[in-house]
N, C-alpha and C positions, 0 to 999 in steps of 0.2 A: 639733540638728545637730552636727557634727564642726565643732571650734574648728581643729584643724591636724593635721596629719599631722607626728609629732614625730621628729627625723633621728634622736633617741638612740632604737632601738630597745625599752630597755626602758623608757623614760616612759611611760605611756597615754595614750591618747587621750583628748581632754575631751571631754562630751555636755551636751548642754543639756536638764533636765529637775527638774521637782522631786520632795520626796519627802512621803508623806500615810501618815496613820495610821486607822484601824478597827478598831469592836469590833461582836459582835451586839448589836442592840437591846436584848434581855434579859440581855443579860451585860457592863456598861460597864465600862469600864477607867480607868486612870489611871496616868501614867507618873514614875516615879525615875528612871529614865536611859536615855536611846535615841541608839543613834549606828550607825551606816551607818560603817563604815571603806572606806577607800580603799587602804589601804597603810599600811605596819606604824605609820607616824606622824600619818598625815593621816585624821582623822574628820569627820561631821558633823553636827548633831543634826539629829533626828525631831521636827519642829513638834509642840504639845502642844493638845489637846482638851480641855477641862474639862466632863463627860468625854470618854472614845471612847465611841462610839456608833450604829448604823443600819445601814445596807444591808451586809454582808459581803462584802467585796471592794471595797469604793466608800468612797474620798477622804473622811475626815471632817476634816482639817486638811491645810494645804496649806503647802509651806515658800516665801518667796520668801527665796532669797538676796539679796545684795547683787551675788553674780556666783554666775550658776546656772549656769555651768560647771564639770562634774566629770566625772572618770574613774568609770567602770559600779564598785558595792561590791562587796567580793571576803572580806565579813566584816559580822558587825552583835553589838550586845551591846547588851540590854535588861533593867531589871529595871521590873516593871510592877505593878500595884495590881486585881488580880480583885476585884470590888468587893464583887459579890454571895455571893464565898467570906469577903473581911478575910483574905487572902493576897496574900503579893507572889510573884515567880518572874522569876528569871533565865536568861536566855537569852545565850551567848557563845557561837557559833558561827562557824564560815569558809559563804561563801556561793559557789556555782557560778558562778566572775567569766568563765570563757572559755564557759558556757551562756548567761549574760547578752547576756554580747558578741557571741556568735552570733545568739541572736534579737534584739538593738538595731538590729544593723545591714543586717536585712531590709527593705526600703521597704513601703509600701503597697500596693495597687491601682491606687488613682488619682493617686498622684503619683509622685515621689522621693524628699519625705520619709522620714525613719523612722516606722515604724510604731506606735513605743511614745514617751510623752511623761512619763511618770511610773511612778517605784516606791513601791508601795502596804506597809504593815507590816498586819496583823492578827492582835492578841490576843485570845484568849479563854483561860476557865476553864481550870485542870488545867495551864498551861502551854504549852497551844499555841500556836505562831508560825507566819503564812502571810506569805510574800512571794512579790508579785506581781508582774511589769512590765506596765505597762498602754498602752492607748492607748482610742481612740473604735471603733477596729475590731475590738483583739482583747485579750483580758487572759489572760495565762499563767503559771499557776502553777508559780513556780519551786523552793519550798525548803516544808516541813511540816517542821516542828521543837518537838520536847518538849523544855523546859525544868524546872527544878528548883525547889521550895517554896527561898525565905529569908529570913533573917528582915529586919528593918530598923526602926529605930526612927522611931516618930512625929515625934520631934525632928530625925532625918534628914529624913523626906520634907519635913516640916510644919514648915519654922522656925519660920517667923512664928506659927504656933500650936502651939506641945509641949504646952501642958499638953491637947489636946484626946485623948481617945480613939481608938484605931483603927475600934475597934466606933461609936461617936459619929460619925466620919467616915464609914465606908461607910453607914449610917443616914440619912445625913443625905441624902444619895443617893438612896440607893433610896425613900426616903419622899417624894423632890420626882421620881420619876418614874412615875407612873400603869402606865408599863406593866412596869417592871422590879417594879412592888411586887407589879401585879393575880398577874403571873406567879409570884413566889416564893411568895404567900398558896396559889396553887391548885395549883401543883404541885412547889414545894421548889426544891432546886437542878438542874440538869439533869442525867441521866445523864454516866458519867465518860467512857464513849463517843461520847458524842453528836458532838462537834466533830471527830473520827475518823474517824467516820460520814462526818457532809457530807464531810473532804476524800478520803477513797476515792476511787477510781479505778477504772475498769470500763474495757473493749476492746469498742466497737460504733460501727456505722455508722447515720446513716439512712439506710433505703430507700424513701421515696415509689412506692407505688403508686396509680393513678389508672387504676379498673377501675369496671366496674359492680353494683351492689349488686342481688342477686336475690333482691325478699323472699321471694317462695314459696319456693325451698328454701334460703332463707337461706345464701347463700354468695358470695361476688365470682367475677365474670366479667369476663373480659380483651375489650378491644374489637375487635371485629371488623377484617378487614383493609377495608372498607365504610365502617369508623367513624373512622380515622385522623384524617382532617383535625379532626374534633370533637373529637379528644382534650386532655384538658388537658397541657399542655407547663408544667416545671416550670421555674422562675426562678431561687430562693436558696432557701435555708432558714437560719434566723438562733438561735441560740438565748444562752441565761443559764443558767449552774449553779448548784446549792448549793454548789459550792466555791470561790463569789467571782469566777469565771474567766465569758469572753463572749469571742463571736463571731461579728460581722458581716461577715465580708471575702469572703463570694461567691465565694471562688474555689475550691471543691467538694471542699474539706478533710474538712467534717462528712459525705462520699457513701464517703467512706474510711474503713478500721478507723482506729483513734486510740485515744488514752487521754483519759478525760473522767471529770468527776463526774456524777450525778444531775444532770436535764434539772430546771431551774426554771420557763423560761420560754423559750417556742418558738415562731417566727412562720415559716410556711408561704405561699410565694408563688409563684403561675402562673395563668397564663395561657390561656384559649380562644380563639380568633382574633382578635377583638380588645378582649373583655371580663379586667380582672385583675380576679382571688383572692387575698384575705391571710387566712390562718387565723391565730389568735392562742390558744396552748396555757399554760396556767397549770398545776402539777401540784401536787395539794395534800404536804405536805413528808414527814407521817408515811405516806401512801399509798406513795409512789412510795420511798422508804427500804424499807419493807418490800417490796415487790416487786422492788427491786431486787438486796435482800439475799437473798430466798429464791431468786431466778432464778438466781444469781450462783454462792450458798450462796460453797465457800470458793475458787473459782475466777473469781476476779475478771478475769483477763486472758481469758478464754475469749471470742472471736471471738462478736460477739452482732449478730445486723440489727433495729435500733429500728425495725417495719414502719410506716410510716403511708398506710394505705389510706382512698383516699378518691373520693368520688363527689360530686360540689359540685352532681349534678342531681337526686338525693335527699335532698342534706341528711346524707348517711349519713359517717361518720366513727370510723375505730377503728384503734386503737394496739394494735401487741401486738411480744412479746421473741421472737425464734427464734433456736436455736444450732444447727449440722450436728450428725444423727442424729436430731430430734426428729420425730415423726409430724406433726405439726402446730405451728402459732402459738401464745404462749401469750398471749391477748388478755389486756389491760391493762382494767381495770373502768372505766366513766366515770365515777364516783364519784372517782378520783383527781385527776382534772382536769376546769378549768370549759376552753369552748373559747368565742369567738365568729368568726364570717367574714365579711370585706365584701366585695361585691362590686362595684367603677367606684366603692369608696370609702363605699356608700352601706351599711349594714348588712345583711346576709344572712341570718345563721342566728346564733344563741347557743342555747348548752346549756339544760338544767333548772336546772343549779346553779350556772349564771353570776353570780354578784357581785361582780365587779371594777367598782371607780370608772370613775366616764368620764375616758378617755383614758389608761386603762392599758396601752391595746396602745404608746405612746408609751414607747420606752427603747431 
């Protein structure tokens, strides 16, 4: 919340919020110096991880102040520890402080609150920085930032231990984590791309259609003016990127062109008279990358409708990309994604290649 409304116009406003740090699960980090500036004098540190690590986008260290009031950062400078490279990289940048400002002080849905409650940092390999402003409804990324290789001595980062190796430290790492080690054994370091990749940006909309599936001539048919009352009537749709970024705020933002990364995770909800449908869409990472790269090619803003047609009284279900002038949909393979659907809560349907844990659709 807003501390005061300050009479000296150029003072900021204080907000009440903390600040968290993240790295990919196979690419842990560790930090030399992290600070959020304020103003050309007032700084504050980035709580520290030992190491960063898990969900991308998502809070791996959390800061409490002593007083968690502060003006929105208008700057950050980082130099960080790629674990998996045994490089550090610095990041000194100015951050979009009147973008920030603008979406801080949008409310909710459901209350007056502000909508966001925490700024997120995420490093990865090659130097990249993602800052995020987050809340439970909506997380938006604000800044993608390439930073520079530098050098730093062991006895800098590491007082209390100089005489240890650089190579001996990230080792020491990677050998106590199962999944950073299985990873680099079977397939090296990641592409220089890769982190690029997830945070790309594409221009599409969903479209929900809710038709019927005609298997003899295999093609969807729209329901009769007969069939209305029976038709499925759409709710929300909720989804989760690979770019860290989510949104649940229902209020028919995702039914509009936008800018968005690759769909991670998609939940699908409506209604027949007085039966509900939740579809729950996982898309596997290297699938939908490539589909979305070759759809795109190098036209990434080009106006796209993400179809999802669907019939919940056959079971039938399919995703496909279309852009104005194409003759047709370009259907999306199932193979990319596992789905399941409940329906009054009770399970429905799930794909062939469904294996997600119980209580995945929960996020």
């Amino acid at each position: 919340m807003v501390l005061s409304d300050k009479t000296n116009s150029e003072m900021p406003k204080n907000y009440e919020y903390f600040v968290a740090g993240c790295a990919f699960d196979i690419a842990p980090t560790l930090v030399h110096i992290a600070l959020l500036s304020y103003s050309e004098t007032d700084a504050k540190p980035i709580p520290e991880c030992m190491p960063f690590k898990g969900e991308w986008g998502e809070n791996e260290s959390v800061s409490f102040m002593e007083d968690p009031m502060h003006p929105l950062p208008c700057g950050i400078k980082i130099i960080y520890l790629s674990i998996i490279e045994q490089k550090f990289y610095l990041v000194n940048e100015p951050l979009p402080n009147k973008e920030i400002i603008k979406l801080w002080n949008q409310s909710n849905s459901s209350s007056d609150e502000f909508m966001f409650n925490k700024i997120i940092i995420g490093m990865c390999p090659y130097g990249g920085i993602a800052v995020w402003v987050s809340g439970y409804e909506k997380e938006v990324l604000i800044s993608w930032i390439h930073g520079q290789e530098v050098p730093v001595g062991i006895n800098q980062f590491l007082p209390e231990n100089p005489t240890i190796s650089l190579s001996e430290l990230c080792n020491f790492y990677i050998n106590n984590d199962p999944i950073v080690k299985q990873n680099l054994e079977t397939n090296g370091l990641p592409p220089r791309d890769l982190f690029d990749n997830y945070m790309k940006q594409f221009t599409y909309r969903y479209l929900p259609l809710f038709e019927h599936w005609d298997e003899d001539e295999e093609k969807w048919q729209r329901y009769t003016e007969e069939e209305q009352e029976t038709k499925p009537e759409l709710d929300y749709i909720e989804e989760a990127l690979y770019d860290g970024t989510h949104d649940k705020l229902h209020d028919g933002g995702l039914l509009t062109y936008h800018e968005a990364g690759k769909p991670k995770k998609l939940a699908v909800k409506w209604h027949i008279r007085n039966s509900e449908y939740t579809a729950y869409f996982w898309f596997e990472d290297e699938a939908i990358r490539a589909i979305f790269d070759k759809f795109y090619g190098i036209h990434p803003d080009t106006k796209t409708d993400f179809i999802l047609h669907i019939d919940p009284l056959k079971n039938k279900y399919q995703l496909a990309l279309y852009r104005y002038g194409m003759s047709e949909p370009r259907i999306i393979a199932e193979e990319a994604y596992q789905l399941i659907v409940f329906k009054n809560k009770f399970e429905h349907f799930r794909s062939e290649n469904y294996n997600q844990p119980r209580g995945a659709w929960i996020w």
